[in-house]
C-alpha positions, 0 to 999 in steps of 0.5 A: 871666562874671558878668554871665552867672552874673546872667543866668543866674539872672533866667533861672532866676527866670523859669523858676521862675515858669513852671513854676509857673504863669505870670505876675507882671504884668497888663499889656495882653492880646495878640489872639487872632490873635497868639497863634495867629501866635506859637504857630505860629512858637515850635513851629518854634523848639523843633522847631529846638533840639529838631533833631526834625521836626515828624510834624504840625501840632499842634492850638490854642486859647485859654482863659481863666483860669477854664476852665483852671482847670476842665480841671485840676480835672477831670482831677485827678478823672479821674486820681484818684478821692476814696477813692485821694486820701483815702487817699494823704491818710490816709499823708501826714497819719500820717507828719506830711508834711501837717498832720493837719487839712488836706483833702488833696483840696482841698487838691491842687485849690487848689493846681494851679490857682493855678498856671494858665497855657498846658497841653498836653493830650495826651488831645486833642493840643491846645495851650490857650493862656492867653488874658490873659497879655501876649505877651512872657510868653507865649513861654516858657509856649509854648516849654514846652508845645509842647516838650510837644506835640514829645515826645508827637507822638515818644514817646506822652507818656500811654503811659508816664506812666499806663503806671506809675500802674498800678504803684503807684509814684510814685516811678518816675512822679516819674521819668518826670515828671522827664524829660519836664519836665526837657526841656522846661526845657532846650528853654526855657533854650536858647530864653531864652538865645539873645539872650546868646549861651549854652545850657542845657548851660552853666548853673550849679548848676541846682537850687540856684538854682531852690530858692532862688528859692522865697522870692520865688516864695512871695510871688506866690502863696497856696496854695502859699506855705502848702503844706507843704514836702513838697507845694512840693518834689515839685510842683518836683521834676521841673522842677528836678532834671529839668533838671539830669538833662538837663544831664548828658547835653547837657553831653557830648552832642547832643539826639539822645542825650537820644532814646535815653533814651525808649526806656531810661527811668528807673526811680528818682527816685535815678537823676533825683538822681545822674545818674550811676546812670542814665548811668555804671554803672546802678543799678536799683531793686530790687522790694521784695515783702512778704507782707501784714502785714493777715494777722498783725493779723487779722479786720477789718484791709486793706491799702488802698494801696500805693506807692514811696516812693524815695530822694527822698520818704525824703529830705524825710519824714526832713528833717521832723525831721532836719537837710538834711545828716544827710537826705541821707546817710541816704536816698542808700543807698536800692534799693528799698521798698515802702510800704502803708497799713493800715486797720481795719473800722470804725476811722478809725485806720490804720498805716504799713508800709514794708519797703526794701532798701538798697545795703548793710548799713551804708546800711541801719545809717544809716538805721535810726539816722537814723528811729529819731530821726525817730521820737522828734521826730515823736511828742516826747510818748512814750517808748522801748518793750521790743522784744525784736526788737532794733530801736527801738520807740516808744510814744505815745498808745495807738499802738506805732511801731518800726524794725527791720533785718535785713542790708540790709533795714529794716522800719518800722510807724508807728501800730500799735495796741499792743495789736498790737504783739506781732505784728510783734516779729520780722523 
């Protein structure tokens, strides 16, 4: 059992690695013909411990590291045009999630490509092949991808990820993502364990182990070594907390119930963090509808962007300032939210919005106590402020911030000008 349980984990080590970007060591570059020859012959592989037949053949080619590089830089712009990135930037940098001098565009570009390797795009149905990585590197960044190109050829892997993006939620795309990465993880376990003798389903404590591996990761690369901490959690997310949502039902079940879920997704990054609200008793989301808080700040005043943050993005914006264990607790009773930016004419100031439900009033309770001191460590230069409403209000420097609940219902505003405040003293 040990030497297994140390295996386990240089496999974990590796898929770390993988999943964020590729290689550790130049070594010799493999021809191009055994690269064809081996994607051929680990797509047949991962159909195998996949036990899906292949509908086609799937299409290939061979990239260098800087026209991978280009391919991700422009489909982040495809995906996302500057104003969305300037101003989901505009939210991170007011909640203190990303340093307030930070080009988050850039930023973002930086930090994918660094992590190059082997992509399969399912635009063009064609698997890119990283053409200066060593064979033996090579074969699980395949096992990965054409796990990829296994799910799109099934399930239309484009449909249902920007199928969500229209929604304005990306904590249910975080979701989605967890799925689709968190099998191909599994498939790539199965396939690196097969010389001891085990499986995916039996590994230990899948997430605990990858997240402790990000100190050695750190030191193989620049960017995301001094990415804030919320950037390196979501960019693992998926991976880690995907492949142990997987595991929940290949540990009782064969791949072929891992299928159904394709059909069933999941809708919460909280039924990806407790499997067991997606599989045993099922915990939807609740849709969080608000009238537009613009209305009430008058002429001038927009609302200019809409999301979800989930149980997950609460999660790390509360471990900002609060310690894991208090973060955990007071996110884990989330339901649903819906969070929007405010942004005046002529003004480069903006506020936060954020309405949740939660699934108690004392899960509500929790984490009104737990942001009111969020509040207090994120803006350490202000002071309490009078707030008729019953809630927590805090004032710093020209700007009013406050957290308010109503039953199971919270409602928090971060960055109003105070000369506004009066407007939202009641909920």
């Amino acid at each position: 059992m040990k030497d297994y349980r140390s295996n386990g984990k240089r496999v974990i080590f590796v898929a770390t690695i993988i999943v964020l970007g590729g290689a550790l060591a130049i070594a010799f570059q493999s021809s191009d013909t055994d690269l064809l020859k081996t994607a051929d012959e680990i797509l047949k592989e991962v159909a195998r411990i996949r036990g899906l037949e292949l509908k086609g053949p799937v299409q290939k080619g061979i990239k260098s590291k800087e026209e991978i590089a280009q391919y991700l830089r422009e489909r982040i712009r495809d995906e996302y045009d500057a104003s969305e990135l300037r101003r989901e930037g505009k939210v991170l940098k007011k909640l203190g999630l990303i340093p307030q001098e930070m080009d988050y565009q850039e930023f973002i570009l930086k930090l994918l490509t660094e992590q190059v390797g082997g992509y399969y795009d399912p635009d063009k149905k064609t698997f890119f092949i990283s053409g200066w990585l060593p064979l033996e590197q090579q074969k699980p960044v395949m096992v990965h991808e054409l796990t990829h190109a296994l799910q799109d050829q099934y399930f239309d892997l484009n449909r249902f990820i920007k199928q969500v993006r229209k929604m304005e939620n990306d904590d249910m795309v975080l979701a989605r993502q967890a799925l689709v990465e968190g099998e191909a993880m599994a498939v790539m376990f199965d396939y690196l364990l097969q010389p001891v003798g085990k499986s995916f389903a039996e590994l230990p404590n899948i997430v605990t182990v990858m997240r402790s591996q990000l100190t050695a990761v750190d030191s193989q690369f620049e960017v995301f070594k001094n990415a804030p901490m919320f950037l390196k959690e979501t960019l693992l997310f998926p991976y880690g907390y995907g492949a142990a949502f997987l595991q929940k039902i290949r540990s009782k079940e064969p791949w072929s119930a891992v299928n159904r879920i394709y059909s069933d997704l999941p809708e919460s990054t909280e039924q990806i963090i407790h499997p067991e609200k997606y599989f045993d008793v099922r915990d939807k989301p609740q849709s969080v509808e608000i009238e537009d808080p613009s209305a009430r700040l008058g002429k001038g005043w927009r609302t200019s962007y809409r999301n979800v943050l989930g149980e997950f993005t609460t999660y790390l914006l509360l471990k900002l300032f609060l310690s894991d264990e208090e973060s955990l607790k007071a996110s884990s009773g989330w339901d649903g939210d819906r969070l929007l930016l405010l942004e005046k004419d002529g003004s480069n100031g903006c506020t936060v919005f954020q309405e949740s439900v939660w699934d108690s009033p004392e899960e509500a309770g929790e984490f009104y106590e737990a942001f009111s001191r969020w509040l207090q460590q994120r803006f350490p230069g202000g002071k309490k402020s009078e707030d008729t409403s019953g809630g927590f209000a805090w004032k710093d420097n020209g700007e009013y911030h406050s957290i308010q609940r109503n039953g199971a219902r919270v409602r928090f505003i971060v960055g109003l000008p105070r000369e506004d405040s009066s407007k939202f003293k009641n909920f």
